[in-house]
N, C-alpha and C positions, 0 to 999 in steps of 0.2 A: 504494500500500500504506500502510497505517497506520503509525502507530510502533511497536506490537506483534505487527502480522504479518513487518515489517522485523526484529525482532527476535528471533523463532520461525523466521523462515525463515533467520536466520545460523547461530540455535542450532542447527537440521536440519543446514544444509549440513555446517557445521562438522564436527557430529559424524558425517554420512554419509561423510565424507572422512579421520574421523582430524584433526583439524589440531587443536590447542590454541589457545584465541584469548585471547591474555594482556589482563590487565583494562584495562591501559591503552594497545590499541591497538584497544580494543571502540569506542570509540567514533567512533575515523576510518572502520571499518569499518562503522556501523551508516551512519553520514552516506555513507558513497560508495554503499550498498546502497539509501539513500534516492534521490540523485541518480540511479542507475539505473532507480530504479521510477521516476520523471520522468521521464524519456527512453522508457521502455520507453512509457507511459502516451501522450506527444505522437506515436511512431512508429503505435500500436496505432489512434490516430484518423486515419489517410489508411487510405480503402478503396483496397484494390486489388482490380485484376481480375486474371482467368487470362494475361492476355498481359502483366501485370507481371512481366516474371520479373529474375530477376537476371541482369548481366552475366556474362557467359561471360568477358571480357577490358575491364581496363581502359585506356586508350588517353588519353596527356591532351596535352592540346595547349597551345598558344603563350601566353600571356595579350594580349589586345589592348586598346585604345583605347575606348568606349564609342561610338557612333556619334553623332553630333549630329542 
């Protein structure tokens, strides 16, 4: 996203929600809204197929050794 679509879609959210966004926490919020469209942007580029799906259950295991 831009830096003015970043900033139209805070004003939207914002005021879809009700929430007052005081002037000097606009700008942490515009930055972390930026750092999401990054992230959203790098996830949006792995195709997935239909048998990608999401876990049902996550399960984590042991940390190990790296094999030689």
């Amino acid at each position: 996203m831009t830096p003015t679509e970043v900033s139209n879609y805070v004003d939207a959210a914002s005021a879809a929600l009700g929430l007052r966004l005081r002037q000097d926490h606009r700008p942490g919020v515009l930055r972390y809204f930026t750092l999401a469209s990054e992230f959203a942007t790098i996830i949006d580029a792995v195709p997935l197929e239909p048998h990608h799906e999401a876990a049902t259950r996550f399960t984590p295991v042991e940390p190990r050794e790296p094999e030689e």
